[in-house]
TIVO-2410 file (N, C-alpha, C; in nm, 3 decimals):
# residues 57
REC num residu      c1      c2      c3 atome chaine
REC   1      X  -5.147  -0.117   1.552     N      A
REC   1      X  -5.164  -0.260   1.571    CA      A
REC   1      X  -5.059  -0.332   1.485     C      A
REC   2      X  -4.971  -0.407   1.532     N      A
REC   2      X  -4.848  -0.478   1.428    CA      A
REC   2      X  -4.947  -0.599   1.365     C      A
REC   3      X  -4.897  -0.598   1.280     N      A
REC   3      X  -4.946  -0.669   1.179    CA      A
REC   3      X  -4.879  -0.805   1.197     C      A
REC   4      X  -4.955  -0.889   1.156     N      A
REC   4      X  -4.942  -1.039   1.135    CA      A
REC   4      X  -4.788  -1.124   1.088     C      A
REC   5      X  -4.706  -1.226   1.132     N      A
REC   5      X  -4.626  -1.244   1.032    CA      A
REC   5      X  -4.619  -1.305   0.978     C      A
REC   6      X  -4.538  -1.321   0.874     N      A
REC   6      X  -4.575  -1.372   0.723    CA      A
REC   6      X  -4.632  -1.547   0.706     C      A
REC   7      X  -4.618  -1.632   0.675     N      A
REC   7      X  -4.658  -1.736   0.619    CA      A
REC   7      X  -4.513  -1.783   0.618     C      A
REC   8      X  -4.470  -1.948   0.650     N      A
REC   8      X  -4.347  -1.934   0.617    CA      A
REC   8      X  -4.338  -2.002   0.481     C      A
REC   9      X  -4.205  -1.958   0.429     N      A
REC   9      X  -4.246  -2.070   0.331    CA      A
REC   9      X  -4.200  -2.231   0.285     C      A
REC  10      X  -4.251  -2.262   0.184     N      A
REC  10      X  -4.245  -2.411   0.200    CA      A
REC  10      X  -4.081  -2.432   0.222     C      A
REC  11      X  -3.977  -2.401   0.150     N      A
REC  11      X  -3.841  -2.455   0.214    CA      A
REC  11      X  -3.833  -2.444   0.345     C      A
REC  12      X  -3.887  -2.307   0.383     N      A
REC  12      X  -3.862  -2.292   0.557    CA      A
REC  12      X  -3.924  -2.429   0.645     C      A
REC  13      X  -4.081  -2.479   0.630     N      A
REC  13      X  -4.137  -2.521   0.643    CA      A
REC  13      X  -4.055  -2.682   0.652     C      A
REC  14      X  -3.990  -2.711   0.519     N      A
REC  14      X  -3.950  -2.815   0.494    CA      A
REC  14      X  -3.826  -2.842   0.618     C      A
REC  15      X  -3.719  -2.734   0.582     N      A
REC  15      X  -3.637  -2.732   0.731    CA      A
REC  15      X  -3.657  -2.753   0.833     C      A
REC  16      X  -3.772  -2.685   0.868     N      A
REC  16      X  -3.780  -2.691   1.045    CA      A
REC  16      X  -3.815  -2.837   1.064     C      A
REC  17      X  -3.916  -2.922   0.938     N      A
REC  17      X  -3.898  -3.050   0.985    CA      A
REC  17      X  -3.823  -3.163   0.997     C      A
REC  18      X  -3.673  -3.134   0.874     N      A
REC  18      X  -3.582  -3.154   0.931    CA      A
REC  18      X  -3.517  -3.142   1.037     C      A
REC  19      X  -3.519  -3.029   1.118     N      A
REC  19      X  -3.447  -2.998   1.241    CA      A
REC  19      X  -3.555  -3.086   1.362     C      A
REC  20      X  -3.675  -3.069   1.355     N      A
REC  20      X  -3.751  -3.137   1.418    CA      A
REC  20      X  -3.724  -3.256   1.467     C      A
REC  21      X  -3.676  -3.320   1.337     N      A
REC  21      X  -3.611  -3.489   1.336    CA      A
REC  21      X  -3.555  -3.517   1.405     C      A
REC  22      X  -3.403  -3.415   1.400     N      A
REC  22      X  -3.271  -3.468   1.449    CA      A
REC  22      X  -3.265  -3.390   1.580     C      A
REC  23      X  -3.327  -3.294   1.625     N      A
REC  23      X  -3.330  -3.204   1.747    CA      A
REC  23      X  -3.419  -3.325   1.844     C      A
REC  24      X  -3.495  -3.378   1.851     N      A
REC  24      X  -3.592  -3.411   1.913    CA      A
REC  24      X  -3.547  -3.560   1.983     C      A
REC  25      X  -3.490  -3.647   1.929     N      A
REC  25      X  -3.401  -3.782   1.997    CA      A
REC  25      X  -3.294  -3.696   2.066     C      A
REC  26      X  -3.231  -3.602   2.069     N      A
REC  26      X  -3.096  -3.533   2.159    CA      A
REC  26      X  -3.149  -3.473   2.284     C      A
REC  27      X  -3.290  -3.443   2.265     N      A
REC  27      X  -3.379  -3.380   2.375    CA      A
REC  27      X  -3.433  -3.438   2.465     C      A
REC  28      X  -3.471  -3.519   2.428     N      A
REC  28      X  -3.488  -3.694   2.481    CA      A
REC  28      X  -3.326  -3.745   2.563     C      A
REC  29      X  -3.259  -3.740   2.464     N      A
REC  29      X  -3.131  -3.775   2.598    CA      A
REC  29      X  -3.080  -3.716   2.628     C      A
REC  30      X  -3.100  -3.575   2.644     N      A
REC  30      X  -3.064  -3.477   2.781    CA      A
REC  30      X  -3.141  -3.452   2.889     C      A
REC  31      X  -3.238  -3.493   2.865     N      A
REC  31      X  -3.367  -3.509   2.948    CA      A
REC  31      X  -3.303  -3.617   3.025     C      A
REC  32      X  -3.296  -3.747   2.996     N      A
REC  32      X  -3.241  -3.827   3.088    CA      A
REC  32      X  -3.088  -3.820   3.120     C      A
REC  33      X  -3.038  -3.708   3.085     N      A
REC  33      X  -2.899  -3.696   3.131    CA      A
REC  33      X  -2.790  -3.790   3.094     C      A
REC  34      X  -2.848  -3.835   2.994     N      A
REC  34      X  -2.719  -3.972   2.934    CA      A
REC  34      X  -2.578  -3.881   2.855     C      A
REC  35      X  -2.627  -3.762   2.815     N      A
REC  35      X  -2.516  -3.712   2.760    CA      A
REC  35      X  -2.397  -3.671   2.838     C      A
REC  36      X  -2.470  -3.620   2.962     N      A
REC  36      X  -2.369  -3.560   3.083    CA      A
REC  36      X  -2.298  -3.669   3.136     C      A
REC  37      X  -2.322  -3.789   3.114     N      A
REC  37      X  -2.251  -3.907   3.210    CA      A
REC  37      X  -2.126  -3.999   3.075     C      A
REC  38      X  -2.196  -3.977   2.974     N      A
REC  38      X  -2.049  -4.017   2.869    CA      A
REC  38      X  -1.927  -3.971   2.822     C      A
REC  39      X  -1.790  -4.091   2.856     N      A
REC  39      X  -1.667  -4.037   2.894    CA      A
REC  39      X  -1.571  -4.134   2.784     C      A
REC  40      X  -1.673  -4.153   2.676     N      A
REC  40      X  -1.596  -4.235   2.540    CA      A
REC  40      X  -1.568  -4.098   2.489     C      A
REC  41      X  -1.523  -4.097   2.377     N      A
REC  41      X  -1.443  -4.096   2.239    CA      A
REC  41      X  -1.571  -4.048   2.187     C      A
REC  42      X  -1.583  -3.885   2.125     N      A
REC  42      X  -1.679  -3.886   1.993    CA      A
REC  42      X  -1.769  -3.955   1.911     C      A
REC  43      X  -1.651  -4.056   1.849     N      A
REC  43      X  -1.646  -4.127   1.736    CA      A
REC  43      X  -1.765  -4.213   1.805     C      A
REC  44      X  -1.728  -4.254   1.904     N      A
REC  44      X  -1.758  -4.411   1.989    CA      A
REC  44      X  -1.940  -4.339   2.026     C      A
REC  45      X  -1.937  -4.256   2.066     N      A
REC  45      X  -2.079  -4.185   2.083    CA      A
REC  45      X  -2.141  -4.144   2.019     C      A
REC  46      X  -2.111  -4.106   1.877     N      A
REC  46      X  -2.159  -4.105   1.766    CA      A
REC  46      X  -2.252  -4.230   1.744     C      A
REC  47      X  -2.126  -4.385   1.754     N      A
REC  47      X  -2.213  -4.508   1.694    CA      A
REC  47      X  -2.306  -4.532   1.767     C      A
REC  48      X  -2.292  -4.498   1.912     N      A
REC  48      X  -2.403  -4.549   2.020    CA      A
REC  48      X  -2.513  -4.488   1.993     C      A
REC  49      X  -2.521  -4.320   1.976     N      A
REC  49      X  -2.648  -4.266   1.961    CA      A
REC  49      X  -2.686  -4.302   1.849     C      A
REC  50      X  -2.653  -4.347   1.775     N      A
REC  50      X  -2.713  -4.330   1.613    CA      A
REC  50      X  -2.804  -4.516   1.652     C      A
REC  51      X  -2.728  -4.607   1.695     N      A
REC  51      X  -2.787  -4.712   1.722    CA      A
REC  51      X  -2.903  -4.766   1.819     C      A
REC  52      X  -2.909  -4.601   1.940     N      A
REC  52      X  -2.984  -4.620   2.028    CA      A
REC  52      X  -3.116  -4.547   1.944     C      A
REC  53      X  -3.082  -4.439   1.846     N      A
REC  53      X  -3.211  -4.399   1.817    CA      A
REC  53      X  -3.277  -4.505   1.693     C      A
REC  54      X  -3.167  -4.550   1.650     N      A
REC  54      X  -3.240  -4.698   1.552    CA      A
REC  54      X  -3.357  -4.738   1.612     C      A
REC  55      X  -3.264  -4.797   1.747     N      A
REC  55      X  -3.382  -4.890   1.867    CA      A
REC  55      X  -3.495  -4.814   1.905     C      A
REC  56      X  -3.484  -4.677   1.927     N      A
REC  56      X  -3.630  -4.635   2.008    CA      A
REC  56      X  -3.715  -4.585   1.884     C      A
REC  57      X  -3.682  -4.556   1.748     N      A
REC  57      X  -3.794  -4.552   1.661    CA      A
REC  57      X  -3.843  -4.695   1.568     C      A
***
């Protein structure tokens, strides 16, 4: 019988809810396909997403 796995621990713990954060608004706009349709500049999509997720939280 395999045995159980471990407990994670609190840094791990702490990470994943970091990643949680920033993974979870990008998932959201691939879901609506906004990423596949933008034909700016990095830079320029950088400011937009960072301002659109201002707005939706």
């Amino acid at each position: 019988m395999p045995s159980a796995a471990p407990a994670p621990s609190p840094a791990n713990a702490a990470l994943a809810c970091l990643h949680a954060l920033a993974e979870r608004p990008f998932a959201q706009l691939k879901s609506r396909h906004v990423l596949h349709k933008i034909r700016i500049s990095p830079g320029r999509v950088t400011v937009l997403l960072l301002a659109l997720l201002a707005v939706d939280q």
